[in-house]
PDB file of N, CA, C and O in Angstrom, chain B, residues numbered from 101:
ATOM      1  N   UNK B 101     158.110 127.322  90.013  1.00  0.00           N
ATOM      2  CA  UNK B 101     158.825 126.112  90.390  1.00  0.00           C
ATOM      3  C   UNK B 101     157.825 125.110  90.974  1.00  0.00           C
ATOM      4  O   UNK B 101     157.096 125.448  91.907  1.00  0.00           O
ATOM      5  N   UNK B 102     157.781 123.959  90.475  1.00  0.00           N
ATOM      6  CA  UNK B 102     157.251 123.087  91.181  1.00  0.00           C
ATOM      7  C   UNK B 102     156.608 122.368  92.281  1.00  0.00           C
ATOM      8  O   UNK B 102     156.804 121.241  91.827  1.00  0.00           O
ATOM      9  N   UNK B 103     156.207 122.232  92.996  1.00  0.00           N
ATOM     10  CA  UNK B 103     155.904 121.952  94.574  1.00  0.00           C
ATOM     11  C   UNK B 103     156.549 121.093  94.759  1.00  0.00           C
ATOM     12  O   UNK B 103     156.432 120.206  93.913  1.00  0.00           O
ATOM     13  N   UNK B 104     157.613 120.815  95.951  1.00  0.00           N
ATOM     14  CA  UNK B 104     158.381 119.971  96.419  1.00  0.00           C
ATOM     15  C   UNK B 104     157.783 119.393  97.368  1.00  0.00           C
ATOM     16  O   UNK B 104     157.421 120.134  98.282  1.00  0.00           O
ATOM     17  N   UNK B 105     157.409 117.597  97.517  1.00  0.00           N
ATOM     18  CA  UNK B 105     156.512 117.207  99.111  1.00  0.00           C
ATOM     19  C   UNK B 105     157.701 116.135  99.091  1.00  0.00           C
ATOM     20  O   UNK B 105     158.291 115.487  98.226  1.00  0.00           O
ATOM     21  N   UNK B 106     157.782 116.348 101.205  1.00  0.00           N
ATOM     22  CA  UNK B 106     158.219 115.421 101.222  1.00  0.00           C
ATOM     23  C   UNK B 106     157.240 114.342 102.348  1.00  0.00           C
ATOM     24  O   UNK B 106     156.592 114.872 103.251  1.00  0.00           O
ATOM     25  N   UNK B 107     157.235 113.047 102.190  1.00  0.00           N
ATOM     26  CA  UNK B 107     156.227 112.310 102.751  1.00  0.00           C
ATOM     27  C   UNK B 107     156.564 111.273 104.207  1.00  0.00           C
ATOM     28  O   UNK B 107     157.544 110.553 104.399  1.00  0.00           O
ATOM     29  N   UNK B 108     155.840 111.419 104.745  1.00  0.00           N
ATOM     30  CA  UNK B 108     156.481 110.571 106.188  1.00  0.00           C
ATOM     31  C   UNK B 108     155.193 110.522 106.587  1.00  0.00           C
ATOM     32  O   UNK B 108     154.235 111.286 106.465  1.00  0.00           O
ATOM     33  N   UNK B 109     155.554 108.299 107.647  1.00  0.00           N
ATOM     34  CA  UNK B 109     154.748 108.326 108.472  1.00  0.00           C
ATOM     35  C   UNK B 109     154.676 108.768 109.711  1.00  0.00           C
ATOM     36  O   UNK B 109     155.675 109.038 110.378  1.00  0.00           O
ATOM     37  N   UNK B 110     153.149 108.911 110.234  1.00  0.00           N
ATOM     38  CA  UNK B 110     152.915 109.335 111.397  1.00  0.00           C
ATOM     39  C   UNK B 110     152.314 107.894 112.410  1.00  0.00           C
ATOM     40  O   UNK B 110     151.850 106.862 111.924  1.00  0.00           O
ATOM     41  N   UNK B 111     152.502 108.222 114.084  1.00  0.00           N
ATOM     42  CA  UNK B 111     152.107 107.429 114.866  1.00  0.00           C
ATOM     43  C   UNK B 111     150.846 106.338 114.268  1.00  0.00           C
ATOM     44  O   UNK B 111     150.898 105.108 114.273  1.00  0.00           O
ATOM     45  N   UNK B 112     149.953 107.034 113.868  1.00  0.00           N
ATOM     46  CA  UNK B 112     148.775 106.707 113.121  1.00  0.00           C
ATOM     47  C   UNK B 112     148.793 105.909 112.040  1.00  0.00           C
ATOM     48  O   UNK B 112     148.841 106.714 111.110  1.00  0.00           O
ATOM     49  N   UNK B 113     148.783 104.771 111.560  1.00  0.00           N
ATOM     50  CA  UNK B 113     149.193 103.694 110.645  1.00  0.00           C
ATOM     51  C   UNK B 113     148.391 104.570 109.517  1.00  0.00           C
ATOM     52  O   UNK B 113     148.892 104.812 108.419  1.00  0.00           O
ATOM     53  N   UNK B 114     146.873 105.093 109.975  1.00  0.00           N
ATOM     54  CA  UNK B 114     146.054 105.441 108.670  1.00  0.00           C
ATOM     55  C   UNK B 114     146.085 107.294 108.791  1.00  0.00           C
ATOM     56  O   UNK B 114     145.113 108.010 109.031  1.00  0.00           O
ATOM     57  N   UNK B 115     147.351 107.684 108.569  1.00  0.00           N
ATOM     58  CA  UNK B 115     147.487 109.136 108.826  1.00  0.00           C
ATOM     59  C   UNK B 115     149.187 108.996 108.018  1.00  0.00           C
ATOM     60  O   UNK B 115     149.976 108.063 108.168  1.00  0.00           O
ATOM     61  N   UNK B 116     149.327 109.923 107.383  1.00  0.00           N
ATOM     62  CA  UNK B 116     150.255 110.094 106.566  1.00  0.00           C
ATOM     63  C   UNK B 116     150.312 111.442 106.487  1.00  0.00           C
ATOM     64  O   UNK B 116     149.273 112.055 106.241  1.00  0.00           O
ATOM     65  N   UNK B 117     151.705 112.231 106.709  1.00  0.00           N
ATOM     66  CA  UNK B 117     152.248 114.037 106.644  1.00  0.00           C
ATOM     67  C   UNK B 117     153.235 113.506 105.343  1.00  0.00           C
ATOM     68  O   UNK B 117     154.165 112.784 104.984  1.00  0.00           O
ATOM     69  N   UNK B 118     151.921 114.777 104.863  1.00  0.00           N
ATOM     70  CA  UNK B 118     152.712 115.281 103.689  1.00  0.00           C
ATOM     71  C   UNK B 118     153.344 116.758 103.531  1.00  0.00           C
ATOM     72  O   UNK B 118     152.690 117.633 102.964  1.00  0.00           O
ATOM     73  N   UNK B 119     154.824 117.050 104.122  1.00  0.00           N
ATOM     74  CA  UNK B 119     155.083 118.469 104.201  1.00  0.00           C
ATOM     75  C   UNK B 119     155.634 119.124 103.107  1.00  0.00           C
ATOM     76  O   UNK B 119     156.328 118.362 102.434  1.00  0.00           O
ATOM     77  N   UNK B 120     155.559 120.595 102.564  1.00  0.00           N
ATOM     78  CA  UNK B 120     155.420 121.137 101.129  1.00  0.00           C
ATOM     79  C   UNK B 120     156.883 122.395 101.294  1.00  0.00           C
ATOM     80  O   UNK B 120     156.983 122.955 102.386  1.00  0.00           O
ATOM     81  N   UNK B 121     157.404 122.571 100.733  1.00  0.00           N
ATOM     82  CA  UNK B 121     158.302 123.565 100.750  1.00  0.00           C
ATOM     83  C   UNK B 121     157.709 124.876 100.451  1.00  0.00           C
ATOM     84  O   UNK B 121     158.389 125.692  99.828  1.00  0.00           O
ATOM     85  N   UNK B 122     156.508 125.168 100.827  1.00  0.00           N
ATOM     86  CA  UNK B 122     155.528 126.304 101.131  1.00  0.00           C
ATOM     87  C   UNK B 122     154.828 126.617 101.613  1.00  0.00           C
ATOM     88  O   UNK B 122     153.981 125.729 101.520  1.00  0.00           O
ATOM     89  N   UNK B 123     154.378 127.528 102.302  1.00  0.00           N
ATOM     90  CA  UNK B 123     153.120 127.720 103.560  1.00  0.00           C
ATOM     91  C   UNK B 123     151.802 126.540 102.257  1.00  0.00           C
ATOM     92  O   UNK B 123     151.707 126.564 101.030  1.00  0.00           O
ATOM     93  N   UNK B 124     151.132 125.786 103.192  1.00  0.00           N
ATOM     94  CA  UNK B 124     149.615 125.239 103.046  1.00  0.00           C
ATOM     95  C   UNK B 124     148.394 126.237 103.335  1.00  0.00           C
ATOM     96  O   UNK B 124     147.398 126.469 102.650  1.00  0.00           O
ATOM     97  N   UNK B 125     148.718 126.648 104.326  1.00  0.00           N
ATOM     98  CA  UNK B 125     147.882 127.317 105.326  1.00  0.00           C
ATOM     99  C   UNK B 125     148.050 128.787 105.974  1.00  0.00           C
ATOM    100  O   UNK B 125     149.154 128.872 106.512  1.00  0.00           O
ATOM    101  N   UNK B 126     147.478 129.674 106.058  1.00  0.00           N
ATOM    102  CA  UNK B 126     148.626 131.106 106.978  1.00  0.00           C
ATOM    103  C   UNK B 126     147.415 131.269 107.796  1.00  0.00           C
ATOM    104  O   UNK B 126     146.241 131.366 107.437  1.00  0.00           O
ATOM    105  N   UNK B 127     148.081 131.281 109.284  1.00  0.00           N
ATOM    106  CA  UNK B 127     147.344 131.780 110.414  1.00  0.00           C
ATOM    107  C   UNK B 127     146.730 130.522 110.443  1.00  0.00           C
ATOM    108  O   UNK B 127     146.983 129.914 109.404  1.00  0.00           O
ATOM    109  N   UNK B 128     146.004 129.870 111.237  1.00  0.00           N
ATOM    110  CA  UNK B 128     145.129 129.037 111.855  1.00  0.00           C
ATOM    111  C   UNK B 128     145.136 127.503 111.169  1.00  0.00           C
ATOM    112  O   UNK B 128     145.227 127.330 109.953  1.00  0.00           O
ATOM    113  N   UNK B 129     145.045 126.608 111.982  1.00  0.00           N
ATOM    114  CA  UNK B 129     144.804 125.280 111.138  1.00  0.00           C
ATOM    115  C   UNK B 129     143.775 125.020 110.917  1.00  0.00           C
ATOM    116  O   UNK B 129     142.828 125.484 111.553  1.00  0.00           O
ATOM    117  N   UNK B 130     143.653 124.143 109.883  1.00  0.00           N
ATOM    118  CA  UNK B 130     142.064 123.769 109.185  1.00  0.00           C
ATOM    119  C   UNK B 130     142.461 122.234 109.474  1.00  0.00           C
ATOM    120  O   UNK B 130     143.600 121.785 109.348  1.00  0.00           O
ATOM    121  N   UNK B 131     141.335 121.512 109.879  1.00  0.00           N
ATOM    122  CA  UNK B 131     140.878 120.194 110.172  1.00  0.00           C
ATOM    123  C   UNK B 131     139.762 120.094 109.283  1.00  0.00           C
ATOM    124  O   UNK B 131     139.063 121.103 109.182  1.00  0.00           O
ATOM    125  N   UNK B 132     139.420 118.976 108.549  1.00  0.00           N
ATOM    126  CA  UNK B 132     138.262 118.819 107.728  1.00  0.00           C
ATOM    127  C   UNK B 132     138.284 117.132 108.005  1.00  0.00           C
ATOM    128  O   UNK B 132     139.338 116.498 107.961  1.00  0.00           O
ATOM    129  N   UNK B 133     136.837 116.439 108.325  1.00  0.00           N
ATOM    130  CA  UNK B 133     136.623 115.005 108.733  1.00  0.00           C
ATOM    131  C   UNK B 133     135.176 114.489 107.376  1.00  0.00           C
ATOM    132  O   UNK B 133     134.598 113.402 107.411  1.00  0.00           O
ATOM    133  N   UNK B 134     134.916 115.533 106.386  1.00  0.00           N
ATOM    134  CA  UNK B 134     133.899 115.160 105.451  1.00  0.00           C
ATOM    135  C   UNK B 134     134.485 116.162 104.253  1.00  0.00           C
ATOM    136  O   UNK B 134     135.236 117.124 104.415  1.00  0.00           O
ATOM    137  N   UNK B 135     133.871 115.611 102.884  1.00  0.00           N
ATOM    138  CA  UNK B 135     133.591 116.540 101.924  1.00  0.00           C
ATOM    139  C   UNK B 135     132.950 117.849 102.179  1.00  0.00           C
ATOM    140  O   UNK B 135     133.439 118.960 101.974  1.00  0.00           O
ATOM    141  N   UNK B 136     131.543 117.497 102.754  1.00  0.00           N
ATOM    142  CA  UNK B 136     130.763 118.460 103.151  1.00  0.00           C
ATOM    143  C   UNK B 136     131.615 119.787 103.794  1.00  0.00           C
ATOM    144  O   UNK B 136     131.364 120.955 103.493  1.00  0.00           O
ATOM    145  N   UNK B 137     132.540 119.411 104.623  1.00  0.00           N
ATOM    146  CA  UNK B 137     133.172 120.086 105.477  1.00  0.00           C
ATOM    147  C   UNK B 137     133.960 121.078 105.227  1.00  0.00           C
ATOM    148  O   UNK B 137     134.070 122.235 105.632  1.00  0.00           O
ATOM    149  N   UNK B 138     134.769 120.054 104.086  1.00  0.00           N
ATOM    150  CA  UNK B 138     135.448 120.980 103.086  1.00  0.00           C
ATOM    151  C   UNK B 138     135.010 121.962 102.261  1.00  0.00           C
ATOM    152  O   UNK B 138     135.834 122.821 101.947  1.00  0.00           O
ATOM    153  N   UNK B 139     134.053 122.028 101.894  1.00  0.00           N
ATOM    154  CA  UNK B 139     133.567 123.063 100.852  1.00  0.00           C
ATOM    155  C   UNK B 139     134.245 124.323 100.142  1.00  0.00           C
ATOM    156  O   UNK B 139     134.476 124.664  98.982  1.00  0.00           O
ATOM    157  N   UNK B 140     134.510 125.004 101.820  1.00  0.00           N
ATOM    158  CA  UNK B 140     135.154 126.211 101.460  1.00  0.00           C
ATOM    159  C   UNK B 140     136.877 126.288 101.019  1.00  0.00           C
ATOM    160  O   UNK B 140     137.578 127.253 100.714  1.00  0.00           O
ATOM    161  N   UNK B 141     137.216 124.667 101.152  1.00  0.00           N
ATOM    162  CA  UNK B 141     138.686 125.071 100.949  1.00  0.00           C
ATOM    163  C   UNK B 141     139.254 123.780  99.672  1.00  0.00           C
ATOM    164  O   UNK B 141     139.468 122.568  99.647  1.00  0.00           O
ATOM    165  N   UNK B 142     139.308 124.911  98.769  1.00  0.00           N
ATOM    166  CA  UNK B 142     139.727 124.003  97.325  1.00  0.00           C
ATOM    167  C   UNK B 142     140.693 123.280  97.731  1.00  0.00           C
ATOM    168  O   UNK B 142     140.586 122.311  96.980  1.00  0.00           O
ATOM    169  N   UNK B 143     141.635 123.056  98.451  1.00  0.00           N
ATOM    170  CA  UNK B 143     142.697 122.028  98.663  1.00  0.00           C
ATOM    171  C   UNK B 143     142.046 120.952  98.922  1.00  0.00           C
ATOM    172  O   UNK B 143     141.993 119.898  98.288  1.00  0.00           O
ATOM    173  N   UNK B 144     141.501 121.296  99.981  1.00  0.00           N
ATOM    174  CA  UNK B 144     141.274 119.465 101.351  1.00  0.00           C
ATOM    175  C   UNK B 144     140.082 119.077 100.188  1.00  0.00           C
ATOM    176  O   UNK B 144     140.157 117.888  99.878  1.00  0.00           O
ATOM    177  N   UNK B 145     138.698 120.027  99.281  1.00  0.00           N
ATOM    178  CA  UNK B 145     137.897 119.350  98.390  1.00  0.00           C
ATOM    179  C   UNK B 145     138.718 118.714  97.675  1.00  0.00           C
ATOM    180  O   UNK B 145     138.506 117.503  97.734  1.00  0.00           O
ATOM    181  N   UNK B 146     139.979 119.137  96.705  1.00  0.00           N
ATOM    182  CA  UNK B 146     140.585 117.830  96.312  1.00  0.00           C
ATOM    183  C   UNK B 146     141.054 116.740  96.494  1.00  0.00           C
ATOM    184  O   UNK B 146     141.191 115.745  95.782  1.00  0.00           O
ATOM    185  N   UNK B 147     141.398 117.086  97.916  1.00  0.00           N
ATOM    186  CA  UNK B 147     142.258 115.580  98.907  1.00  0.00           C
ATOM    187  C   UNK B 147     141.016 114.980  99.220  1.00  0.00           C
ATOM    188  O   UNK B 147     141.169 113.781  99.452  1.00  0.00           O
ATOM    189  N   UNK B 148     139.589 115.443  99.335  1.00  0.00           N
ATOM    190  CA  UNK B 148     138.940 114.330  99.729  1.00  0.00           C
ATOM    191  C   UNK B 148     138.167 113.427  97.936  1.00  0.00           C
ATOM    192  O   UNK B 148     137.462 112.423  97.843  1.00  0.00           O
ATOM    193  N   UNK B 149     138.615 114.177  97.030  1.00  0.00           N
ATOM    194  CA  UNK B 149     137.952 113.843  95.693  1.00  0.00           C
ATOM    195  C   UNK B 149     139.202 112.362  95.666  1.00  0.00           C
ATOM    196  O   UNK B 149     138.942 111.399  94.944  1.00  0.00           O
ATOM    197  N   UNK B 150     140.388 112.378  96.452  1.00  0.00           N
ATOM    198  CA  UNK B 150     141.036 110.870  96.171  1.00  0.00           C
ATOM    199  C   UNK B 150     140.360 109.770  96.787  1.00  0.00           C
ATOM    200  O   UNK B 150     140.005 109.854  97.962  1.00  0.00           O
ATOM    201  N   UNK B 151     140.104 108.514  95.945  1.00  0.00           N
ATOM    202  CA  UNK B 151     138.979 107.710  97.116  1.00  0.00           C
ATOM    203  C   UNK B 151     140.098 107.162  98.122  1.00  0.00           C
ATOM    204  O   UNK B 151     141.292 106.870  98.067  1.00  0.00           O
ATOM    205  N   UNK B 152     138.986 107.182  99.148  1.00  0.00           N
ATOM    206  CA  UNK B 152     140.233 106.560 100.406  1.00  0.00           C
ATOM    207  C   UNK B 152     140.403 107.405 101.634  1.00  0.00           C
ATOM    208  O   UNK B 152     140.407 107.087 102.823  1.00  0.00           O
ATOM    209  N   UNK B 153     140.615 109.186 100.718  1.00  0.00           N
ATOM    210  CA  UNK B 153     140.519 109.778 101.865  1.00  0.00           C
ATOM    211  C   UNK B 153     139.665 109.863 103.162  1.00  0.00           C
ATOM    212  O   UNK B 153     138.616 109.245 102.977  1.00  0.00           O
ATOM    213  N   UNK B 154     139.720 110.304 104.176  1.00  0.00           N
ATOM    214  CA  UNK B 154     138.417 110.165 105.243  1.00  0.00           C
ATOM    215  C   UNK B 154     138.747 111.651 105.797  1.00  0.00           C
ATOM    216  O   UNK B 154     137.803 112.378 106.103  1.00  0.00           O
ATOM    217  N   UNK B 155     140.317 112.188 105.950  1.00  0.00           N
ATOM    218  CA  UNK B 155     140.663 113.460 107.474  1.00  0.00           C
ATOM    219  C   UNK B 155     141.381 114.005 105.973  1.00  0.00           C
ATOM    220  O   UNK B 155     141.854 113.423 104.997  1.00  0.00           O
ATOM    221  N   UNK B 156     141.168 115.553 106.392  1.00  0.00           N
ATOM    222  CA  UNK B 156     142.635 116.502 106.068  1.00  0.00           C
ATOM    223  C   UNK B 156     143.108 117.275 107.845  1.00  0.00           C
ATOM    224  O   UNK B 156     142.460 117.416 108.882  1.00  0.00           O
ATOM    225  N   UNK B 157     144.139 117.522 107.557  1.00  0.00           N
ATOM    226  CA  UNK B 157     144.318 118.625 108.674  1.00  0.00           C
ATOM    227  C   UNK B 157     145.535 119.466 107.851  1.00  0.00           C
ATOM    228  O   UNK B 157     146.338 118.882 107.124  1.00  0.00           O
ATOM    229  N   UNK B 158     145.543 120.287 107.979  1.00  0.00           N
ATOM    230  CA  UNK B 158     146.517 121.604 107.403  1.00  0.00           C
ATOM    231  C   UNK B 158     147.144 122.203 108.521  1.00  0.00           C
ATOM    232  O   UNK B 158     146.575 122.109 109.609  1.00  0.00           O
ATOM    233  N   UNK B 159     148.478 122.946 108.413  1.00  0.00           N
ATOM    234  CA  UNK B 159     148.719 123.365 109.237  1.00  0.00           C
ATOM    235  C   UNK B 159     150.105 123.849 108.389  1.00  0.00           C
ATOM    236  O   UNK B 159     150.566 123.177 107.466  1.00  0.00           O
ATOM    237  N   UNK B 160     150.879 125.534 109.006  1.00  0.00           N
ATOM    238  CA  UNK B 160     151.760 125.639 108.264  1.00  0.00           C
ATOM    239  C   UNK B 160     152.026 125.320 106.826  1.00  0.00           C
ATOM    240  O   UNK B 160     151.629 125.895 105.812  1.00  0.00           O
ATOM    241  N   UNK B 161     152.965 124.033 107.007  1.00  0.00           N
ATOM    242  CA  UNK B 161     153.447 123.879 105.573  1.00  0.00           C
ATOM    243  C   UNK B 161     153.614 122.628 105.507  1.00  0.00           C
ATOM    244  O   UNK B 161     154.632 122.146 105.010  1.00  0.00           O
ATOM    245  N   UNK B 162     152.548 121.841 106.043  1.00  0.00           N
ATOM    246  CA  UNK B 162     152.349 120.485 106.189  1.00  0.00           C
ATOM    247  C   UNK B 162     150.608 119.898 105.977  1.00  0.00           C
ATOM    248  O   UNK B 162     149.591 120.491 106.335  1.00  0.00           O
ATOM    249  N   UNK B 163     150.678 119.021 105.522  1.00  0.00           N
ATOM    250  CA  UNK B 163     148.673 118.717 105.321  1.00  0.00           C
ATOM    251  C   UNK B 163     149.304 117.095 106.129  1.00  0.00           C
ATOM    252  O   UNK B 163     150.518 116.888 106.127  1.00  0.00           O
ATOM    253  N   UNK B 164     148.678 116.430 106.543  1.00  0.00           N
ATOM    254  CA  UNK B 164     148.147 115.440 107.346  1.00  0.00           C
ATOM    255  C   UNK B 164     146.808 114.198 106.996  1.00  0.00           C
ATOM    256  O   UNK B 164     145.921 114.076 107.840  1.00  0.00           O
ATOM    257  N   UNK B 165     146.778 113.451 105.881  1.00  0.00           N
ATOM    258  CA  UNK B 165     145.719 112.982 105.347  1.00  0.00           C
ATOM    259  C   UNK B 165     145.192 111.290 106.375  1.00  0.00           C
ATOM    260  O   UNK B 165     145.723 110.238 106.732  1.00  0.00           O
ATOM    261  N   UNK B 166     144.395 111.701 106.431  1.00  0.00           N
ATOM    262  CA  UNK B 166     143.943 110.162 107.179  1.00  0.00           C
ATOM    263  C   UNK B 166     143.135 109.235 106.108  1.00  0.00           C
ATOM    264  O   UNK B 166     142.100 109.578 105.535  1.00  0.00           O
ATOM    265  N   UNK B 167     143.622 108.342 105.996  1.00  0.00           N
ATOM    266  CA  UNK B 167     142.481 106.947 104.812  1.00  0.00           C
ATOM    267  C   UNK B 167     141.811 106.345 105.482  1.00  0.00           C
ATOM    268  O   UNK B 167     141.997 105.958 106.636  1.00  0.00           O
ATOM    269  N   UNK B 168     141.009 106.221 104.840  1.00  0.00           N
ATOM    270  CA  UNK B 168     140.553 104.414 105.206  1.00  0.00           C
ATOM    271  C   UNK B 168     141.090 103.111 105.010  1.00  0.00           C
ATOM    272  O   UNK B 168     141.765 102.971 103.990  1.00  0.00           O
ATOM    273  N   UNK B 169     140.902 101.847 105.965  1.00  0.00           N
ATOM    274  CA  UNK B 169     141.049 101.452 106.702  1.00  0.00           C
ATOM    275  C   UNK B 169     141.362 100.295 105.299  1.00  0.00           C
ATOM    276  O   UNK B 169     142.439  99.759 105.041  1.00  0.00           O
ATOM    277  N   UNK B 170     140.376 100.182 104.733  1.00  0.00           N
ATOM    278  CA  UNK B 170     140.419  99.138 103.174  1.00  0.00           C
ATOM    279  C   UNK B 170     141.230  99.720 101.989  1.00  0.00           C
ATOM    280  O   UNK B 170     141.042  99.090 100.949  1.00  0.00           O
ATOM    281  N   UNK B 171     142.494 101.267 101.838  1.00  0.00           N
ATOM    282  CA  UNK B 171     142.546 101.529 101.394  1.00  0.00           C
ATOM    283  C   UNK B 171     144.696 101.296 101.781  1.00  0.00           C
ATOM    284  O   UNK B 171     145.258 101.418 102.869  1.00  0.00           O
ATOM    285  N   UNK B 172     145.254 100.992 100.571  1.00  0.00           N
ATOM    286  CA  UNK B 172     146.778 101.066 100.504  1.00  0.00           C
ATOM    287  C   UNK B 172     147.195 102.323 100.888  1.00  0.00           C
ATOM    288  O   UNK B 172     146.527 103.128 100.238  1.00  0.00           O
ATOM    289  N   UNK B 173     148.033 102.947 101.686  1.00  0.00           N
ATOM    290  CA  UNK B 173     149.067 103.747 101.410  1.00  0.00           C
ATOM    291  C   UNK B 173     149.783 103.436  99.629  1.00  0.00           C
ATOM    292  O   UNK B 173     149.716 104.284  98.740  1.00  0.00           O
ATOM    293  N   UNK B 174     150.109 102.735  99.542  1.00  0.00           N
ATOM    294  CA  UNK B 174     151.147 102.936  97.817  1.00  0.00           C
ATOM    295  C   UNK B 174     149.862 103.400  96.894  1.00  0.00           C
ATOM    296  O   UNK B 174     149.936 104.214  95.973  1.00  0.00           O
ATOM    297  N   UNK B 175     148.767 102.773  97.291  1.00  0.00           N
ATOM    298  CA  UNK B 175     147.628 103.082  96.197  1.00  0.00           C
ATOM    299  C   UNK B 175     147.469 104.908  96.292  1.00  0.00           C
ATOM    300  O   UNK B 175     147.661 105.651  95.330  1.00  0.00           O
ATOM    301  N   UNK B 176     147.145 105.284  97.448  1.00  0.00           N
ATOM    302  CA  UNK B 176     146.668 106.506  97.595  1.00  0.00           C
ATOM    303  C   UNK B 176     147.523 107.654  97.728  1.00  0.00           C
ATOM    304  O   UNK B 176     147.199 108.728  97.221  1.00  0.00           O
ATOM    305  N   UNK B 177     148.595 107.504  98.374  1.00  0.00           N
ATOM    306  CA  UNK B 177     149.871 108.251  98.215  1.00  0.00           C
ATOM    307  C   UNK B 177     150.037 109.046  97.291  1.00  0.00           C
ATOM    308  O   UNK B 177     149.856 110.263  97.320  1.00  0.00           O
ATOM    309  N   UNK B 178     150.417 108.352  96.361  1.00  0.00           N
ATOM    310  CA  UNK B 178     150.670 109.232  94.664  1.00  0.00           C
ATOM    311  C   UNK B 178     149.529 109.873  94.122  1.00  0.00           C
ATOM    312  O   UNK B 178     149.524 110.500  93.063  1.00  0.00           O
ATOM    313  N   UNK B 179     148.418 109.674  94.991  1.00  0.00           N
ATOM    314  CA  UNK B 179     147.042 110.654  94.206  1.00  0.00           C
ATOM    315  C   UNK B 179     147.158 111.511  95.351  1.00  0.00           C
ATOM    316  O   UNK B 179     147.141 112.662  94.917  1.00  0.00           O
ATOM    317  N   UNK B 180     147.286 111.517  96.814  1.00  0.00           N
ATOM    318  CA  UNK B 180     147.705 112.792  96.800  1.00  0.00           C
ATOM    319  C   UNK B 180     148.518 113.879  96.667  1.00  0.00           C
ATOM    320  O   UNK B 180     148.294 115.085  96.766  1.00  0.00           O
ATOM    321  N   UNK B 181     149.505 113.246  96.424  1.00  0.00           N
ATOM    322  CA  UNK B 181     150.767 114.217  95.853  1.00  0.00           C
ATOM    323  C   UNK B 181     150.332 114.695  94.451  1.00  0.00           C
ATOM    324  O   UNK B 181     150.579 115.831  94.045  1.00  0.00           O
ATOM    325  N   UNK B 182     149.632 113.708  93.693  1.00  0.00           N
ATOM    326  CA  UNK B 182     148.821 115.144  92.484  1.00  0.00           C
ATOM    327  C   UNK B 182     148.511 115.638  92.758  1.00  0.00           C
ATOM    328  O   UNK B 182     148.856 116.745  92.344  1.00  0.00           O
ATOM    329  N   UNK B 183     147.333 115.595  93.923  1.00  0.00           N
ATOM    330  CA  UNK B 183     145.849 116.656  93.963  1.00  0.00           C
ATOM    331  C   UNK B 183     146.701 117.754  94.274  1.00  0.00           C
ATOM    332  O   UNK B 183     146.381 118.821  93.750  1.00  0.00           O
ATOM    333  N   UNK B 184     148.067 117.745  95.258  1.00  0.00           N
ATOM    334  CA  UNK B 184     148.376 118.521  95.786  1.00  0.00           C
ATOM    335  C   UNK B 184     149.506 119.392  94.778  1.00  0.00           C
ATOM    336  O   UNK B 184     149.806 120.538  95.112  1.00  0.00           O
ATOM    337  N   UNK B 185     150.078 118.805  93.591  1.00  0.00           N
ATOM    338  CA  UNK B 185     150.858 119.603  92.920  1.00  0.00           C
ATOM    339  C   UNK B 185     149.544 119.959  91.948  1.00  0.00           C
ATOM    340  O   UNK B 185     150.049 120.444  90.936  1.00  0.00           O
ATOM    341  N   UNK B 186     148.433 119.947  91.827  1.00  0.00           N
ATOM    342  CA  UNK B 186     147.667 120.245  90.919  1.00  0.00           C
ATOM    343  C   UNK B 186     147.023 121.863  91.199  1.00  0.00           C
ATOM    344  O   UNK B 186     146.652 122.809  90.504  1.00  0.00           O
ATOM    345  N   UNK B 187     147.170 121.467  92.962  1.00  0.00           N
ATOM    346  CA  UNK B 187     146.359 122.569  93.470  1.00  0.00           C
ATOM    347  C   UNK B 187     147.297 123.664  93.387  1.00  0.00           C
ATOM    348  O   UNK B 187     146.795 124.786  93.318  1.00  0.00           O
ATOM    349  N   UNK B 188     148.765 123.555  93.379  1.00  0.00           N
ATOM    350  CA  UNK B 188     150.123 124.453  93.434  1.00  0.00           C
ATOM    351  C   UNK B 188     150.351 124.768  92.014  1.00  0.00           C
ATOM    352  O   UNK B 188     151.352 125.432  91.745  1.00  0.00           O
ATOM    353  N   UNK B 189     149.878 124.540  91.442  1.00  0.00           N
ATOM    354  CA  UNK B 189     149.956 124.691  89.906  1.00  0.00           C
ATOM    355  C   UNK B 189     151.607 124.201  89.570  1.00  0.00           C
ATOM    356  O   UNK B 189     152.027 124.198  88.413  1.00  0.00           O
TER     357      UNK B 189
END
């Protein structure tokens, strides 16, 4: 079945929760602030392969993406909801 996200803003104008109708994460949260950072975790490497991205944070069954500052929400939004049904197969 599909990955179901549903999307809401946060306090943070450049921070957007995207929560999944499935664990993201089990046991511990992952914060990632670079590519580099990401390495080890094929998700957040795809969320940062959308341009724009800058933050992941994971947690449960929710990811947390922060953009940059020159970058739309409507623009970037819908690329991460691919990366993220891409990564859910």
């Amino acid at each position: 079945m599909p990955v179901q996200i549903t999307v809401e803003p946060t306090p943070n104008p450049l921070a957007m929760k995207f929560t999944l109708d499935r664990p993201v994460v089990e046991g511990r949260s992952q914060s990632y602030d670079s590519p580099q950072a990401a390495e080890r975790s094929p998700l957040a490497k795809k969320l940062f392969a959308v341009r724009g991205v800058v933050g992941v944070f994971m947690a449960a069954n929710f990811i947390t993406v922060r953009k940059d500052s020159d970058v739309e929400w409507e623009e970037i939004a819908p690329r991460v909801e691919a990366a993220v049904k891409a990564h859910f197969g």
